[in-house]
N, C-alpha and C positions, 0 to 999 in steps of 0.2 A: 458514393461512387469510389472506389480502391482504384489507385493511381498505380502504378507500373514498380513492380516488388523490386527491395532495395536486399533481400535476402528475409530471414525468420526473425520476427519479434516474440515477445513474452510480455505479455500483460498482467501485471499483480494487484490484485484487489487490496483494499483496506481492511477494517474489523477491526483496530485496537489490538489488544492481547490476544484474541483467535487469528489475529495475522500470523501468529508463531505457527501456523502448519504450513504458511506460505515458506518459511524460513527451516521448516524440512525437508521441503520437494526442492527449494533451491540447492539446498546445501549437500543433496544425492545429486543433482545436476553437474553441480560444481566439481563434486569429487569422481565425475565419470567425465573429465573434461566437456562438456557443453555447454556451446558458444552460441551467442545472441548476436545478433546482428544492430538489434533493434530494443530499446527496453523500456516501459512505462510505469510508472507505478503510484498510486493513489494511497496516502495517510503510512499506515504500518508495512501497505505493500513499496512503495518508495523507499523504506527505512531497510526492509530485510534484503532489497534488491540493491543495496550501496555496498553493505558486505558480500554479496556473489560477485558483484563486479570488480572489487577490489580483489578476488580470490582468500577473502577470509572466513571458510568455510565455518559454521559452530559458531562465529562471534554472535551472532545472535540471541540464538540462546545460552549462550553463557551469561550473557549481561540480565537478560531476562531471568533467567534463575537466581542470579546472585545478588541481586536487585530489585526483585518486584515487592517485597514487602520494606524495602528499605525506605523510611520518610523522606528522605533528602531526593529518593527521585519522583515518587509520587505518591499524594495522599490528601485526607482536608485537611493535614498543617501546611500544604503549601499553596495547596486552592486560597485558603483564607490568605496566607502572608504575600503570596505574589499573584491570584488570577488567575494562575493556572496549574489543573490540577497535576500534571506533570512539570515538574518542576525543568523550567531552563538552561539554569545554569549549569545544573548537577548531569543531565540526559543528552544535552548538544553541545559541553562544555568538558565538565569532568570523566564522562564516560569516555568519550571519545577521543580526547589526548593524554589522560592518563588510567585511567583504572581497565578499560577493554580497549587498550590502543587500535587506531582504525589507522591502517595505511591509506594516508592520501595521494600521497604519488602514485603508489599503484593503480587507486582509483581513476586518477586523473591521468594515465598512461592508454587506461581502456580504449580499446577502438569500437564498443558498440554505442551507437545512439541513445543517449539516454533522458528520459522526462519525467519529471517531477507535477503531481496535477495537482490545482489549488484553486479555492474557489473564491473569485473579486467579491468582496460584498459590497460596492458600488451597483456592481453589474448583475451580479447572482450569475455568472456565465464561470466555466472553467476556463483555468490557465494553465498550458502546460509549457512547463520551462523547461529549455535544455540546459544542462546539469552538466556541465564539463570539469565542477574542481568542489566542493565541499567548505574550498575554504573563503568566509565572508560572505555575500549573499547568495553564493549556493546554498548554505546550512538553512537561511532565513525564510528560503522558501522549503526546504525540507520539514524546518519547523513547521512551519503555515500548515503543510499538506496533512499533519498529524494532527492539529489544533481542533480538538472537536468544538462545534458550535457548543455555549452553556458553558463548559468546563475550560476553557483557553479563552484568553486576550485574542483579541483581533492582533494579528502581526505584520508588520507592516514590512511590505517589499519593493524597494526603489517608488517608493513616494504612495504605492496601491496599500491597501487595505485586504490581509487573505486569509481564512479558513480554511478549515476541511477541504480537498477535493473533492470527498467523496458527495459534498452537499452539490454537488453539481455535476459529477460523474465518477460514479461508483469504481465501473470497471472499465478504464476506457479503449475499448477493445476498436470501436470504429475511428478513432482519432489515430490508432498508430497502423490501420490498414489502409485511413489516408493520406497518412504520411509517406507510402510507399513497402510498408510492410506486409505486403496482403496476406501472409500464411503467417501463423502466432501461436504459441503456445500458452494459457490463459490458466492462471491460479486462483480457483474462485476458495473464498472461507468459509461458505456454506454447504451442505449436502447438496443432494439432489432433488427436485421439488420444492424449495425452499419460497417461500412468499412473506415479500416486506409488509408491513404495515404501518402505517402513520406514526410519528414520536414527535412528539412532548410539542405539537403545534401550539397551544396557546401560552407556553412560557417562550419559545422561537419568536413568536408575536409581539412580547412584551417587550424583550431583552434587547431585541434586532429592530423595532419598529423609527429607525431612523435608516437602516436600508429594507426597503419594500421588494427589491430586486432580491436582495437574498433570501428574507421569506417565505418569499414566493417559491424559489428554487428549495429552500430546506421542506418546506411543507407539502413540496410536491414529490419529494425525493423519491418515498416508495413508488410511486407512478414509473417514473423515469429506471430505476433500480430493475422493475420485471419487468418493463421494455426490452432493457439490456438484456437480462436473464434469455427472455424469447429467443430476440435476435441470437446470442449465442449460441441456442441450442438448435437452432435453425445452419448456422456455418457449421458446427460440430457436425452436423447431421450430412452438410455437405462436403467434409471432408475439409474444409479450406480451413480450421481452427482446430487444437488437441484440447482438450481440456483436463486440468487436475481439478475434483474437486473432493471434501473430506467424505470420505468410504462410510461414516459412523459419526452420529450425532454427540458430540460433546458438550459438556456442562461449563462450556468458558465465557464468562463475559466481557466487555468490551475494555471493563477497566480490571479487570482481573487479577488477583493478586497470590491467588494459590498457586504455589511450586507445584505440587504436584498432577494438579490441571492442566498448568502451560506445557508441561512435560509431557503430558499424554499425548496433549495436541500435537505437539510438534513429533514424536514418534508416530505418531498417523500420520501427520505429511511423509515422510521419511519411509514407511509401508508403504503407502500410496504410490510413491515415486519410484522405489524398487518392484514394487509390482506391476507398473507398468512401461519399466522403462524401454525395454524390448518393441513392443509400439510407440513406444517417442520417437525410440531412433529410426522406423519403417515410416514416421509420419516425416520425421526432417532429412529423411533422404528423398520423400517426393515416391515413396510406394506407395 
């Protein structure tokens, strides 16, 4: 049930390094001034959606380019020496107060609603946290929400234990239209017609078999995942949702490490978003 609109949200999915076309449609948003009332966002979609809302258009991909084959931020020499294959220190540390400085005041000045989704592995249920400053356990759960199961530490947030959001909601479109956001604009990372299918269930099993609630929820993700997909394309169809999603099947994967793959992708968000902006703006004036 959608609760009484608080004005326009925007929903940004996850995907890793194909999150970067989320981080082109934001960053043509951004530089035609438009404003979110409302924001949510899931693993990479979380990450691209702190630079919009700080108004640092490009910071994105800039660190993505200039950094994705660099060891120090991710690789197996840092999966083996700390856990996780995206290194901590280097990616929520060094990146962000010095090497791609990220305005936090600005961020933390924002007037639109902001959430961050993660998933309890007590619970196997999503958390979405509002996200009002970046610094100290905002970051901890921004970390969490990127943490893929298998390749990240479990991270722990005010005493919880958190993952991926995406292992418990991909895209969470119905959680910020019960929030009070009923009309949304929704960045998905896959084409059109896209169908999840089951990953790496019996090493999930092995790894995690001390939370049974998370499991459950990872192994069942692709279920839940084309739920959402449906539902979406059911509100698109009634008008009540925009959607962006990628126009052209790209060859990026989730840990992806080709400059010039992330670079495609994100110039397809970037198309995408100029090509439809003329309809964003007839969908958020309520024509």
């Amino acid at each position: 049930m959608v609760m009484g609109s608080k004005g326009i949200g925007v929903v940004c999915e996850g995907g890793g390094m194909r999150g970067i076309y989320t981080a082109g449609v934001l960053d043509v948003l951004g530089e035609h001034g438009v404003h979110f009332d409302g924001a949510v966002g899931t693993s990479a979609g979380a990450i691209h959606l702190i630079s919009f809302l700080a108004g640092q258009h490009g910071r994105s991909v800039r660190f993505y380019l200039g950094y994705c084959r660099d060891t120090r931020f991710m690789g197996l020499r840092s999966w083996i020496s700390t856990g996780d294959f995206v290194n901590y220190d280097f990616c929520y540390r060094a990146i962000p107060d010095k090497l791609v400085p990220f305005d936090y005041e600005r961020f933390e000045a924002s007037d639109t609603e902001f959430y961050v989704t993660c998933t309890d592995v007590e619970t196997g249920q999503a958390v979405y946290h509002r996200t009002r400053s970046l610094r100290g356990e905002g970051m901890q759960y921004l970390r969490a929400s990127a943490s893929l199961p298998v390749f990240s530490k479990i991270v722990q947030c005010e005493g919880r234990g958190m993952l991926d959001g995406s292992s418990a909601d991909s895209i969470p479109v119905a959680f910020l239209r019960e929030a009070g956001f009923g009309r949304c604009v929704v960045i998905l990372t896959r084409p059109e017609g896209f169908v999840k299918k089951p990953e790496m269930s019996g090493l999930i099993k092995m790894i995690y078999k001390k939370y049974p609630a998370f499991v459950k929820a990872q192994c069942t993700r692709h279920e839940h995942y084309n739920a959402e997909l449906r539902a979406i394309e059911a509100l698109e169809k009634a008008g009540e949702i925009f959607v962006f999603r990628p126009s052209e099947t790209k060859p990026v994967r989730r840990l992806e490490r080709n400059a010039a793959r992330i670079l495609e992708m994100y110039e397809l968000g970037r198309r995408d978003a100029l090509s439809r902006f003329q309809a964003l703006e007839a969908f958020m004036a309520g024509k």
